[in-house]
C-alpha positions as CSV (number, residue, x, y, z in Angstrom):
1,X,0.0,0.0,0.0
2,X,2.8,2.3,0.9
3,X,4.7,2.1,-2.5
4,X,1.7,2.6,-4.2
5,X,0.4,5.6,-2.3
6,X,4.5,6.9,-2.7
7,X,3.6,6.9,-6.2
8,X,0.0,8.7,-6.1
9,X,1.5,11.4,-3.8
10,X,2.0,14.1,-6.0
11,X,-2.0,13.8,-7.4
12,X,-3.3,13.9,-4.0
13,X,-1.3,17.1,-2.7
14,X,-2.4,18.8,-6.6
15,X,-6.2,18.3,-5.2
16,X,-5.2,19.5,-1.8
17,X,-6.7,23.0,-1.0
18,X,-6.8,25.8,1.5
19,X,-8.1,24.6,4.4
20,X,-9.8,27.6,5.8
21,X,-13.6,28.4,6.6
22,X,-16.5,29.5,3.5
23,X,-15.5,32.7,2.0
24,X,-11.3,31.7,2.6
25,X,-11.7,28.3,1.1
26,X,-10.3,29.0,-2.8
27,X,-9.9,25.2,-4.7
28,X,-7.9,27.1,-7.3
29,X,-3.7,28.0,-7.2
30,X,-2.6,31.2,-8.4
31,X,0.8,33.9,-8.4
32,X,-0.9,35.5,-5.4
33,X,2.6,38.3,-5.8
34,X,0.5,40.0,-8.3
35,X,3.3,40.0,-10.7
36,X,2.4,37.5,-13.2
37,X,1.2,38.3,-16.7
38,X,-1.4,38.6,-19.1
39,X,-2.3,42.4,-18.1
40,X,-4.1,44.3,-15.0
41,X,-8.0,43.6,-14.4
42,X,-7.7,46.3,-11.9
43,X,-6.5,46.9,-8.4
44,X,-7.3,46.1,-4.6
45,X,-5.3,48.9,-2.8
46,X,-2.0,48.8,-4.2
47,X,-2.2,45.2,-5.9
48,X,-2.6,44.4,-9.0
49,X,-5.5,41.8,-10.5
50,X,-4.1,40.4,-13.2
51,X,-5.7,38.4,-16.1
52,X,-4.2,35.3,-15.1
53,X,-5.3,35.6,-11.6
54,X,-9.0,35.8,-12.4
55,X,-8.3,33.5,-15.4
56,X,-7.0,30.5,-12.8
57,X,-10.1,31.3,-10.2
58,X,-12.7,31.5,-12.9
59,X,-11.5,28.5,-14.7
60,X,-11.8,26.5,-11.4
61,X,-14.6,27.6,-10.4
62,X,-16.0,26.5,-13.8
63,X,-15.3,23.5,-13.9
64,X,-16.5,22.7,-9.9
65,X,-19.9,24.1,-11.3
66,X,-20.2,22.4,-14.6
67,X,-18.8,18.8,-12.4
68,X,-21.6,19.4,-9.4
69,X,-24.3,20.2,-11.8
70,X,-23.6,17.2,-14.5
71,X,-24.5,19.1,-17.4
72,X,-22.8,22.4,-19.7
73,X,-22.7,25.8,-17.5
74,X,-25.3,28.0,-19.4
75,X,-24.1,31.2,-20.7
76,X,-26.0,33.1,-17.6
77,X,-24.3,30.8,-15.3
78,X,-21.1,32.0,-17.0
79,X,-21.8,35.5,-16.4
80,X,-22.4,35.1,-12.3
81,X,-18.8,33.1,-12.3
82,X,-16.9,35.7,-13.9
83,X,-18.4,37.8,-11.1
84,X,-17.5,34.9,-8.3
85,X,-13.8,34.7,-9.7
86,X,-13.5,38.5,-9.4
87,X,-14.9,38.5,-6.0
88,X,-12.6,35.1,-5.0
89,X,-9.3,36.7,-6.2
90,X,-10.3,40.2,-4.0
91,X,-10.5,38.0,-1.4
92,X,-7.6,36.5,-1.4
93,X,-5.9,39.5,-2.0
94,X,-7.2,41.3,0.9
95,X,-6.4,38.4,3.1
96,X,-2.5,38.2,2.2
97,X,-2.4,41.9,2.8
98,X,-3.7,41.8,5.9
99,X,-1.5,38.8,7.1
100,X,1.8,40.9,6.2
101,X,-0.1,44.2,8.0
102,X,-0.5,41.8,11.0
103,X,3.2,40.2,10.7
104,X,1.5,36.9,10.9
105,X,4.0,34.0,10.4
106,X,4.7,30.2,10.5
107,X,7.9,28.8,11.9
108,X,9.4,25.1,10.8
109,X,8.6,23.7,14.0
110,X,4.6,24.6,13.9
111,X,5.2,23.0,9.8
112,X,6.4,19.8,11.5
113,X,3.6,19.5,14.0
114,X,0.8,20.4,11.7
115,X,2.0,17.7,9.3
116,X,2.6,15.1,11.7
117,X,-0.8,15.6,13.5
118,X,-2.6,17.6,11.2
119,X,-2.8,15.8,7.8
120,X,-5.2,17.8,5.2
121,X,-8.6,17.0,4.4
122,X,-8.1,15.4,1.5
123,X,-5.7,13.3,3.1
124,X,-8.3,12.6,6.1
125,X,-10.7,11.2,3.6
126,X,-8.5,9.1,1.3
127,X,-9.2,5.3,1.9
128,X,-6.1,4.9,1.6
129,X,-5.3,6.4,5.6
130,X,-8.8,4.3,6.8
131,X,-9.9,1.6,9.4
132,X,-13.1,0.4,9.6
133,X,-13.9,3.9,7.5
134,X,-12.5,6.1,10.1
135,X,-9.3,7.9,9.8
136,X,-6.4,6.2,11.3
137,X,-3.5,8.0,12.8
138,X,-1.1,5.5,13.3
139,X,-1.5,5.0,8.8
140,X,-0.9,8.3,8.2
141,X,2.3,8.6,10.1
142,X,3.9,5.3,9.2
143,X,3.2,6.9,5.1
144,X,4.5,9.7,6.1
145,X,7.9,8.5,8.3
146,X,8.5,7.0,4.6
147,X,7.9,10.1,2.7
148,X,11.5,11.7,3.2
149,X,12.1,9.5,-0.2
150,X,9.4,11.7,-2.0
151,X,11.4,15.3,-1.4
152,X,8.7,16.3,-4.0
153,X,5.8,15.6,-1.8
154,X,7.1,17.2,1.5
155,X,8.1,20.1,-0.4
156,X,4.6,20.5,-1.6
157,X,2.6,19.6,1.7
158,X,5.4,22.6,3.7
159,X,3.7,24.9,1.2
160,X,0.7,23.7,2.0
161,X,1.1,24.9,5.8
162,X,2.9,27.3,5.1
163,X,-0.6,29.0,3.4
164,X,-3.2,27.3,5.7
165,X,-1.3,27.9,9.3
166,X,-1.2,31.9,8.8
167,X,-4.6,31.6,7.6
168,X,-5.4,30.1,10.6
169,X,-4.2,32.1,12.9
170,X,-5.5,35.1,11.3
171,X,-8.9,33.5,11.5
172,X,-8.4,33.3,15.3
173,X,-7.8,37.0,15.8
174,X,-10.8,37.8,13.4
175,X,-13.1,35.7,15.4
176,X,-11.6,36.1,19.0
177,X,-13.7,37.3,21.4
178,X,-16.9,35.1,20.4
179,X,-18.1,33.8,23.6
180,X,-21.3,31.6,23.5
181,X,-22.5,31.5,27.5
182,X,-24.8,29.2,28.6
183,X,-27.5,31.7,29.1
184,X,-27.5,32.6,24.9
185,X,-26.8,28.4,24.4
186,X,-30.4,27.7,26.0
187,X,-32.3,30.7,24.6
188,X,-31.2,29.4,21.1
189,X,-31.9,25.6,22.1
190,X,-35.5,26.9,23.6
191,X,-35.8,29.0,19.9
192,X,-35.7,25.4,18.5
193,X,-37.3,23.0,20.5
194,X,-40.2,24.6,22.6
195,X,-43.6,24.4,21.2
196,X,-46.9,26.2,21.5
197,X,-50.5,24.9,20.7
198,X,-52.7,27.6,19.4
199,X,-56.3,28.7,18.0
200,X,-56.0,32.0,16.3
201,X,-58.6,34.0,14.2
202,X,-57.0,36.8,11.9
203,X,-58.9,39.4,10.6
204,X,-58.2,40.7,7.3
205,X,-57.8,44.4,8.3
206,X,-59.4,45.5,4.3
207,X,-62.5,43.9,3.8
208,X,-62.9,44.5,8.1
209,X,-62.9,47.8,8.0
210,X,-65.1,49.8,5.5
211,X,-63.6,53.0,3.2
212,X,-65.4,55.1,4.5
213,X,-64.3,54.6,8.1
214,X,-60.7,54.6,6.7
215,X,-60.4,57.9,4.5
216,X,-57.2,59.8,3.4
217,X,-57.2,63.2,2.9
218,X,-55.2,64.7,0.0
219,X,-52.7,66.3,2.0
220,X,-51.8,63.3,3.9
221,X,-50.6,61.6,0.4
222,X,-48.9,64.6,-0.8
223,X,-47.0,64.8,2.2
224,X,-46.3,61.5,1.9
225,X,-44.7,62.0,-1.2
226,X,-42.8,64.8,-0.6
227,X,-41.1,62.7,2.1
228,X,-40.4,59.5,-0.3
229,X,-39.9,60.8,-3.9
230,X,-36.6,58.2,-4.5
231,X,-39.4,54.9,-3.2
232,X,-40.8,56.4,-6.7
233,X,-38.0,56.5,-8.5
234,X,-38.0,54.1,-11.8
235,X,-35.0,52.8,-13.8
236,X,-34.8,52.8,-17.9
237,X,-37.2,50.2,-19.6
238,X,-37.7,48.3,-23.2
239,X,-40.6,47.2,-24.4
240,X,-39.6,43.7,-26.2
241,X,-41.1,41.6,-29.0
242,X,-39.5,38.0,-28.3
243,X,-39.6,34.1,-29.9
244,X,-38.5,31.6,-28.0
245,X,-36.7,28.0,-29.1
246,X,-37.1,25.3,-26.1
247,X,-34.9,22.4,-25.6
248,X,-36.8,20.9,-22.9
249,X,-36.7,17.3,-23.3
250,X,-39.4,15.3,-25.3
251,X,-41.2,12.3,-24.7
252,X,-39.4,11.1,-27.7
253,X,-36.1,12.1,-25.9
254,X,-37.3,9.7,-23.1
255,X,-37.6,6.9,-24.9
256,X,-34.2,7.7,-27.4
257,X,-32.7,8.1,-23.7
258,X,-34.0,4.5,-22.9
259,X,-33.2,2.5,-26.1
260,X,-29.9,4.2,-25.7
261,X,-29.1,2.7,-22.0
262,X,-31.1,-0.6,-23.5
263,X,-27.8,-0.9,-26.0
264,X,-25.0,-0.3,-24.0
265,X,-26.5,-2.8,-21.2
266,X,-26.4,-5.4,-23.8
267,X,-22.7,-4.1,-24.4
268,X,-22.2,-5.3,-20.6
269,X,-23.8,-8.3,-20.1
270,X,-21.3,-9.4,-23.6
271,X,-18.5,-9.0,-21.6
272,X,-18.0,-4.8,-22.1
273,X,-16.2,-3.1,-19.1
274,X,-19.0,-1.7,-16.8
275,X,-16.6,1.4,-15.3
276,X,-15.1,2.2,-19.2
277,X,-18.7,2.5,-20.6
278,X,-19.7,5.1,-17.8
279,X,-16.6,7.1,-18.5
280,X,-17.5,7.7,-22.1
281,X,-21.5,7.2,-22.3
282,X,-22.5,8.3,-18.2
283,X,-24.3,11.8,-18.5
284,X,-23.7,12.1,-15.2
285,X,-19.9,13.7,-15.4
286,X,-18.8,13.4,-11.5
287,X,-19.8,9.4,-11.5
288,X,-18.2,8.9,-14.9
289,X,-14.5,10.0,-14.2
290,X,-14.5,7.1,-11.5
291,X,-16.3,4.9,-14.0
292,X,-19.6,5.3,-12.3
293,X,-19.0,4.8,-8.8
294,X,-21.4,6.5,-6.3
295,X,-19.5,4.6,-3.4
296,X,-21.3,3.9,0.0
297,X,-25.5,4.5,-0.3
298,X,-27.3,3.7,2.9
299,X,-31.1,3.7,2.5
300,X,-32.7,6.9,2.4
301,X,-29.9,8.8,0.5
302,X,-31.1,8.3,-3.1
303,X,-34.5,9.0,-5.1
304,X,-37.0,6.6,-4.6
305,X,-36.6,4.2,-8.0
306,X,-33.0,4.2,-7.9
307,X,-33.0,3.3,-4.3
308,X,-35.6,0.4,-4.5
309,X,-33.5,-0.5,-7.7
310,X,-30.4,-0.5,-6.2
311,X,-31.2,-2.8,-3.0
312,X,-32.6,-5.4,-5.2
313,X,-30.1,-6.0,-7.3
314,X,-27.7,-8.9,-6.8
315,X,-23.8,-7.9,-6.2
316,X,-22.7,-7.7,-10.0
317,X,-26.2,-7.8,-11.4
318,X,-26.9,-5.2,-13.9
319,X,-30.2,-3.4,-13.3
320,X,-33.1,-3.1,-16.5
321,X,-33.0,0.8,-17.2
322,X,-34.3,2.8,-14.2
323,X,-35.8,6.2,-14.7
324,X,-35.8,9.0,-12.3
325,X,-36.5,12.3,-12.7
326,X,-33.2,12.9,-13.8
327,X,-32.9,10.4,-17.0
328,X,-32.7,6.6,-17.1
329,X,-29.7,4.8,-15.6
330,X,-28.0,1.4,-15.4
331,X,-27.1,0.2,-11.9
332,X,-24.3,-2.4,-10.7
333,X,-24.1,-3.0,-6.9
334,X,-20.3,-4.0,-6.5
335,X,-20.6,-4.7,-2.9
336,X,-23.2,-5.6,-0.3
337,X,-22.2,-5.0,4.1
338,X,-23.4,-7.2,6.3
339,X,-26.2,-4.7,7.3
340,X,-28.7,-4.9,4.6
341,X,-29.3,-1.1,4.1
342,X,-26.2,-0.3,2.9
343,X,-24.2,-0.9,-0.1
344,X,-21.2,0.2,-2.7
345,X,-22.8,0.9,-6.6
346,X,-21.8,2.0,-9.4
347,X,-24.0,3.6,-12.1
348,X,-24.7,5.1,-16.3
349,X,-27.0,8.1,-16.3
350,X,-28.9,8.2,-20.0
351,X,-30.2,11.9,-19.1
352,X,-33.7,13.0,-20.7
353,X,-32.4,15.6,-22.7
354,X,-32.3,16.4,-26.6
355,X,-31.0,13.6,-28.7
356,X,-27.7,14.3,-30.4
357,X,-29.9,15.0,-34.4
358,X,-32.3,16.8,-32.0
359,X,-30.0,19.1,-30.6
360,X,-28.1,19.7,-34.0
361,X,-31.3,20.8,-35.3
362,X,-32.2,23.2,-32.5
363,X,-28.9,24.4,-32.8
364,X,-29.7,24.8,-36.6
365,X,-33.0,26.2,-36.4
366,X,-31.4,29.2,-33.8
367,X,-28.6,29.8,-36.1
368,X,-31.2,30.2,-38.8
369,X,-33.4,32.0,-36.8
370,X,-30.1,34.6,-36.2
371,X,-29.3,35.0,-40.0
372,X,-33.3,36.2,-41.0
373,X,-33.4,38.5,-37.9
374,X,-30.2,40.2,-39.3
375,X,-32.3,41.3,-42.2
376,X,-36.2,41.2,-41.7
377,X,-38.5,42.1,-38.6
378,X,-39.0,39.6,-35.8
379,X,-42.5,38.8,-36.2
380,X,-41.3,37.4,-40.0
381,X,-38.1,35.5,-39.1
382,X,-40.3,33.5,-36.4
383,X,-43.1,32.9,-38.8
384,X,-40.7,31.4,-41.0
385,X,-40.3,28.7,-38.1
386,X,-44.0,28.7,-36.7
387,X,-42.3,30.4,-33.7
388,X,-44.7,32.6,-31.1
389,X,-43.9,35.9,-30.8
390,X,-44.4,37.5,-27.2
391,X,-44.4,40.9,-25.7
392,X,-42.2,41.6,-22.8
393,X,-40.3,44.1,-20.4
394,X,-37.0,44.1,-19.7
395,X,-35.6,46.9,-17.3
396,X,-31.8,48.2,-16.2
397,X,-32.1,46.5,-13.0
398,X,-34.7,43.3,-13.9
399,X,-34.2,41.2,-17.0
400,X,-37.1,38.3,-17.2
401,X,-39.6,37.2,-19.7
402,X,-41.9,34.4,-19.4
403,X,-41.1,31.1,-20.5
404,X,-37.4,32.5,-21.4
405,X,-36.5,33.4,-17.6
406,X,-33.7,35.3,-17.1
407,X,-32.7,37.7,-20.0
408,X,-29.5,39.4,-18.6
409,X,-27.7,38.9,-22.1
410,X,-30.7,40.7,-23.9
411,X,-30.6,43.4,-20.5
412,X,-26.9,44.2,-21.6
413,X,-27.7,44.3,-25.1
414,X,-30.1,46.7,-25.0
415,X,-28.8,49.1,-21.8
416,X,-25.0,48.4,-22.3
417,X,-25.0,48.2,-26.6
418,X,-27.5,51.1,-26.6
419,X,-29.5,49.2,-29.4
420,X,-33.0,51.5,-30.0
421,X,-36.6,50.7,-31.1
422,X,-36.7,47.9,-34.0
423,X,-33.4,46.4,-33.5
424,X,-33.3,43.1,-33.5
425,X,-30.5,41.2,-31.0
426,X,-28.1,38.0,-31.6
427,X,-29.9,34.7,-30.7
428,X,-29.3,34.2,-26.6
429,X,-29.4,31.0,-24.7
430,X,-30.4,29.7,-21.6
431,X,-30.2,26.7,-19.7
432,X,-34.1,26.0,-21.0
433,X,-33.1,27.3,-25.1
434,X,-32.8,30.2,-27.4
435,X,-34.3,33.0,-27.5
436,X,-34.0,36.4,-29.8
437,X,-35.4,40.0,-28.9
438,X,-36.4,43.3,-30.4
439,X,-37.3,46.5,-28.9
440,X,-40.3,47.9,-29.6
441,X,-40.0,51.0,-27.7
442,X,-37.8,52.4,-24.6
443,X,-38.2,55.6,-22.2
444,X,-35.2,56.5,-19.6
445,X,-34.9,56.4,-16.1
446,X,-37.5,58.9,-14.4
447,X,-38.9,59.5,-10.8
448,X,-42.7,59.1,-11.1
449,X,-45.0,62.1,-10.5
450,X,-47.1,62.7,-7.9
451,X,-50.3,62.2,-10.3
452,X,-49.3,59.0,-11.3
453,X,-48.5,57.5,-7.8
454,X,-51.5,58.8,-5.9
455,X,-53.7,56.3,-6.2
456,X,-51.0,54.0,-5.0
457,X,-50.1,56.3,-1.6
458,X,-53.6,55.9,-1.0
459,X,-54.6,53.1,-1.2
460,X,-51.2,51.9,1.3
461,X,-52.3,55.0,3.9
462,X,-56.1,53.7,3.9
463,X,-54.3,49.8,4.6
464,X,-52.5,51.5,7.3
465,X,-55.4,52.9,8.9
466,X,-57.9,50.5,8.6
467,X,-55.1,48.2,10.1
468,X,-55.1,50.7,13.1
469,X,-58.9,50.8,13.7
470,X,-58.7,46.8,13.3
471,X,-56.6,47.0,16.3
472,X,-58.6,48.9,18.2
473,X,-61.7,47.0,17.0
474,X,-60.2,43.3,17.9
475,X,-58.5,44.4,21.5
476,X,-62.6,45.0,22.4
477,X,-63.6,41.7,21.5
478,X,-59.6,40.4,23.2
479,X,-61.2,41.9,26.2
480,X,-64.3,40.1,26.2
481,X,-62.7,36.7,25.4
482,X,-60.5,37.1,28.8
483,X,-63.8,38.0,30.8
484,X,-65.4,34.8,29.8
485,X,-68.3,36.9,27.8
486,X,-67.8,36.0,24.6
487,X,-66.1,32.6,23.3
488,X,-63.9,32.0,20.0
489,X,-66.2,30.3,18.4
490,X,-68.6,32.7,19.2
491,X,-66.5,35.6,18.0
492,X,-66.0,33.3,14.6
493,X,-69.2,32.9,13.5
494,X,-69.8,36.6,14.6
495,X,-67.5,38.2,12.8
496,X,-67.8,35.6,9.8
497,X,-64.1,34.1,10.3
498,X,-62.8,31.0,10.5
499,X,-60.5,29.1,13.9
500,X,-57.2,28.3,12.5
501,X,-55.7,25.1,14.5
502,X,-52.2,24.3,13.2
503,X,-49.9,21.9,14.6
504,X,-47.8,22.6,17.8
505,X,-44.4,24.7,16.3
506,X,-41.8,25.9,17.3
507,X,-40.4,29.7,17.2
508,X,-37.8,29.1,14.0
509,X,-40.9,27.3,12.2
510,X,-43.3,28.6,9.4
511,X,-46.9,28.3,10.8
512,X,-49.5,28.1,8.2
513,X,-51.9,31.2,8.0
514,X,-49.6,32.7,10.4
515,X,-46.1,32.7,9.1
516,X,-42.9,33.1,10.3
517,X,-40.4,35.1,12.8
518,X,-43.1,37.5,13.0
519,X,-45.3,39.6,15.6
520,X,-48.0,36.8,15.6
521,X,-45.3,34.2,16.3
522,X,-43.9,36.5,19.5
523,X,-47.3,36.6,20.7
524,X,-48.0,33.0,20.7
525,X,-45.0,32.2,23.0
526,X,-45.6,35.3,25.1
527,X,-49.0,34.1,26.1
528,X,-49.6,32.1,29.2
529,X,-51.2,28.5,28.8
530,X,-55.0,29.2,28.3
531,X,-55.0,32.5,27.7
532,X,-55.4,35.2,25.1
533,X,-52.7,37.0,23.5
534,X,-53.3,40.0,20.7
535,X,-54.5,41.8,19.4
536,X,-50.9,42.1,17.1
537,X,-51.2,43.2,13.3
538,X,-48.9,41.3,11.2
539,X,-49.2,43.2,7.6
540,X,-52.9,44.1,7.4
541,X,-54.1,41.0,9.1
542,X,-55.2,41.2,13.3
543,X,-55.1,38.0,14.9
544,X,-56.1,37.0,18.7
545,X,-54.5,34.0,19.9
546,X,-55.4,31.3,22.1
547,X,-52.7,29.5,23.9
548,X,-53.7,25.7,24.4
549,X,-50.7,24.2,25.7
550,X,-47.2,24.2,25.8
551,X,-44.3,22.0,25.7
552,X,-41.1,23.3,27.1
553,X,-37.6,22.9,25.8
554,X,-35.8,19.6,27.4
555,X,-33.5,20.4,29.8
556,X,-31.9,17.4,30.3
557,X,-31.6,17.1,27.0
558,X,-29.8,20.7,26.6
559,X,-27.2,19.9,29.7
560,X,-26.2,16.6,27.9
561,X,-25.8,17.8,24.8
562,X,-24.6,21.8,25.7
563,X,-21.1,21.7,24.2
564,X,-22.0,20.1,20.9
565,X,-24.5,22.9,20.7
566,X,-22.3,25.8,22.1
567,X,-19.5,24.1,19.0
568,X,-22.1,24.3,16.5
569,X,-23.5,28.2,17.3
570,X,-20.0,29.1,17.6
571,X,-19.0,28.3,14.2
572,X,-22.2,29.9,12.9
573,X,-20.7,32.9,15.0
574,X,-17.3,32.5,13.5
575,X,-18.7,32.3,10.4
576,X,-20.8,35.3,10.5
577,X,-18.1,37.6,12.0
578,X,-15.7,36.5,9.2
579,X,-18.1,37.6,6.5
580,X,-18.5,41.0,8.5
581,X,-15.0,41.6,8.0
582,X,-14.6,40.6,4.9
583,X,-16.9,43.2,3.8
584,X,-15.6,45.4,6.2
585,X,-11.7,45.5,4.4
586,X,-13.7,45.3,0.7
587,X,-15.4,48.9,2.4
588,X,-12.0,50.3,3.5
589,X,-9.8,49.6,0.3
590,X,-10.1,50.7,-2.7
591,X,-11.3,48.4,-5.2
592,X,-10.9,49.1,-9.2
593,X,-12.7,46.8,-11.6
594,X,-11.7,47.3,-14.8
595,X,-13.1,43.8,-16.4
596,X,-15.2,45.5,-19.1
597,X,-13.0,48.3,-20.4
598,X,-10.1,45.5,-20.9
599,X,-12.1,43.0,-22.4
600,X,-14.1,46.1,-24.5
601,X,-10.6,46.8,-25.7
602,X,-9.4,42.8,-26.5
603,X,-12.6,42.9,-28.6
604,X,-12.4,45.5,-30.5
605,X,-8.4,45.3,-31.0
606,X,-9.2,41.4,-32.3
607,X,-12.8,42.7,-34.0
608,X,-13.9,39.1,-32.4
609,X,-16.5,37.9,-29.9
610,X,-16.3,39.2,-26.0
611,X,-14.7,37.0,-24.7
612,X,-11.2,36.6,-23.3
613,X,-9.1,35.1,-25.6
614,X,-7.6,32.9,-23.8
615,X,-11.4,30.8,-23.6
């Protein structure tokens, strides 16, 4: 085992990453000296960004999204990583400025302890360094007492501490000072675990109280207005025509998708490698680059066919072709525990998605549609395709149409391209298909008059009042349901509404016809057992509350289990205070992005499409 994990060393120290918390965690290696090449994207203080710094963090971010996802990375997807990458490489930069600020430092001795006792994650999980599936010590060191042959290896996992133990520490000093006492442990374990059984009747403030026992004069909406002219304030907006291209699967698709994982399960059961097939025919990308293995399932971790699938099958038995929601697979159990409920399988995903003369000619039919728009209106080069043409908006700050969803590409066409009325755009895609615009019309960015937002002020000042007098109406009839004079069912069929009885919750749940983490919510646990709590206006709806019983936290329960809870709140603490600071140095240093004028200027020097080029 040792010789061959000697020889596997250097590909498990090049998956190794920064073993830090969320926002410090960056899978991707980069010249963080801000020297290297390729030209400046802009500058965090007095550091360069550099092409291939954001080049490295967007390409690895890519390709972690495309792996978890199992299928291409949509153009819109695309957009929001070029954003993450920027945002990663800030990051990092901020946090190796403030380590030399602080003087933090690692010494040899803290490298050798760390490696000897502190193997990295990766490391932790590798089979390799496992008893019994837990990590074993005594593994690790004996690999590593042999490792002074591999001067490769140790120079790379000194690095490796030498980046993660200054991290660390600086982590420590970010988050000192987060003290969890007992007293905030059990009001967040009470938050959680003590429940309230209520009645509740909630009056609907509106159709309560009449208009004419609610009116607003015209000087209460003018003043309004005067006081919030930027709420009115409306950002530049095109009026679209739009056809739309889908390449949602087909039923056909379906059963392509079936006949296809029908013909490579004969394959198998002729003798074909089960693990070579799902590298090259397995749709499901992260499987198929271990030849389909899933490793471990226990019962209750998979979708209900593949799971009933998967524990009937005999160790080495290829399954019939199981559908799910996503596609049809093949299934091999390679091994079987002792336990019945769990099991090591391997799997070929035939996904329900466009067969390969399908998708050429949706790809062929938007290219088409493309070359008539260049030349004719919209309404014609759809009709030439039997295509629907829609109306739409798209605004400067919202870009969505139906059926199409997000339209950000057409959004920058028409805002950042300055294309005007009758233009037609390039054909855009989406994870769900193509789609082509033109604008019909367009008017700027404006604050709304008062005229046109009166009826509006109105009609929110009348909510609020009648919502006032609904108060005042229901603490009466509160009143009479504490003396005794007047019951809730009573008061229902009264007032014509109806007892709402949900199940016992707790204070973190959502309560149907009640919601959640609001005033009604407060109210429920602030009222003794058999009482009435209210009236309390949540919106425009007044409820009274009656408190059945209660069921307090456990604490027992809390006492046993108190550090596991103070060591899970803490790292939520941690967590938070991190991202606090974070945003805190990204407020206090001065950021340049300079992304689009650099790529503006790549495109037009190579009069080519805007991308980088080195996509």
């Amino acid at each position: 085992m040792m010789r061959q994990m000697r020889q596997n060393t250097k590909i498990i120290m090049l998956v190794t990453a920064l073993a830090f918390v969320a926002l410090m965690v960056f899978e991707w290696g980069m010249d963080m000296s801000g020297q290297s090449g390729g030209g400046d994207l802009g500058r965090v203080g007095s550091t360069n960004v550099t092409v291939a710094q954001w080049q490295n963090a967007r390409s690895q971010l890519f390709e972690q999204i495309q792996r978890s996802q199992g299928q291409p990375v949509s153009p819109a997807q695309s957009r929001e990583i070029d954003d993450m990458a920027w945002d990663e490489v800030v990051n990092q930069i901020l946090i190796r400025n403030e380590l030399e600020r602080r003087g933090i430092r690692v010494s040899d001795e803290e490298i050798r302890q760390a490696a000897r006792f502190s193997p990295p994650p990766e490391l932790r999980q590798d089979p390799s360094f496992q008893r019994d599936g837990q990590f074993d010590m005594a593994l690790y060191q004996e690999f590593l007492a042999q490792a002074s042959a591999n001067p490769e290896f140790l120079r790379q996992l000194e690095d490796y501490y030498r980046d993660v133990i200054p991290r660390s520490k600086l982590l420590r000093q970010v988050t000192s000072g987060i003290f969890v006492s007992d007293a905030m442990l059990w009001r967040d374990f009470r938050d959680r675990n003590e429940r309230v059984d209520v009645r509740f009747v909630a009056f609907d403030a509106g159709r309560w109280i009449s208009d004419a026992d609610a009116e607003v004069p015209a000087r209460e909406v003018e003043q309004y207005y005067r006081a919030n002219t930027s709420d009115y304030a409306v950002p530049a907006t095109a009026r679209v025509r739009y056809a739309f291209i889908s390449t949602a699967a087909t039923a056909a698709d379906s059963v392509a998708a079936r006949e296809r994982a029908e013909t490579v399960r004969a394959e198998i059961l002729d003798g074909a490698s089960f693990s070579e097939i799902a590298r090259i025919e397995s749709d499901d990308l992260t499987s198929a680059r271990e030849g389909g293995a899933l490793g471990r399932i226990s019962r209750g971790e998979m979708v209900g066919p593949f799971e009933e699938a998967v524990f009937a099958l005999s160790v080495g038995e290829v399954s019939e072709p199981v559908e799910t929601e996503f596609g049809w697979h093949l299934i091999q159990v390679t091994s079987r525990s002792d336990e019945a409920d769990e099991v090591e399988a391997r799997h070929i995903l035939f996904s329900h998605a466009p067969s390969g003369d399908r998708e050429l000619e949706l790809l062929s039919r938007a290219d088409s549609l493309e070359v008539l728009g260049r030349d004719m209106p919209l309404s014609e080069a759809a009709a030439t395709f039997g295509l629907q043409v829609r109306e739409g908006e798209i605004t400067e700050d919202f870009a969505s149409l139906p059926e199409v969803g997000n339209a950000d590409e057409a959004q920058d066409w028409i805002f950042e391209d300055r294309e005007g009325p009758g233009a037609v755009s390039p054909v855009f895609e989406t994870a769900g298909g193509f789609y082509m615009v033109e604008i019909v019309s367009e008017s700027p960015a404006r604050t709304l008059s008062l005229d046109e937002v009166r009826g509006e002020i109105e009609s929110m000042l009348r909510t609020r009042r009648k919502t006032s007098l609904a108060r005042e109406r229901a603490a009466s009839l509160a009143e009479q349901l504490r003396t005794g004079a007047l019951t809730l069912e009573a008061l229902a069929a009264r007032e014509g509404v109806e007892i709402q009885d949900p199940e016992p919750f707790t204070r973190t749940e959502a309560v149907p016809g009640m919601g959640s983490a609001n005033a009604a919510i407060g109210a429920a646990f602030a009222t003794a057992e058999g009482a009435i709590g209210g009236p309390v206006a949540v919106g425009s709806r007044v409820f009274l509350i009656e408190v059945q019983s209660r069921e307090e936290a456990d604490r027992q329960t809390f006492e046993t289990l108190k550090e596991v809870f103070r060591s899970q709140l803490t790292a939520q603490l941690r967590q938070q205070r991190l991202e606090l600071w974070l945003e805190g140095l990204r407020e206090t240093t001065r950021i340049v992005d300079r992304r689009a004028e650099f790529f503006r200027a790549a495109e037009e020097a190579s009069d080519g499409p805007r991308i980088p080029a080195f996509f």
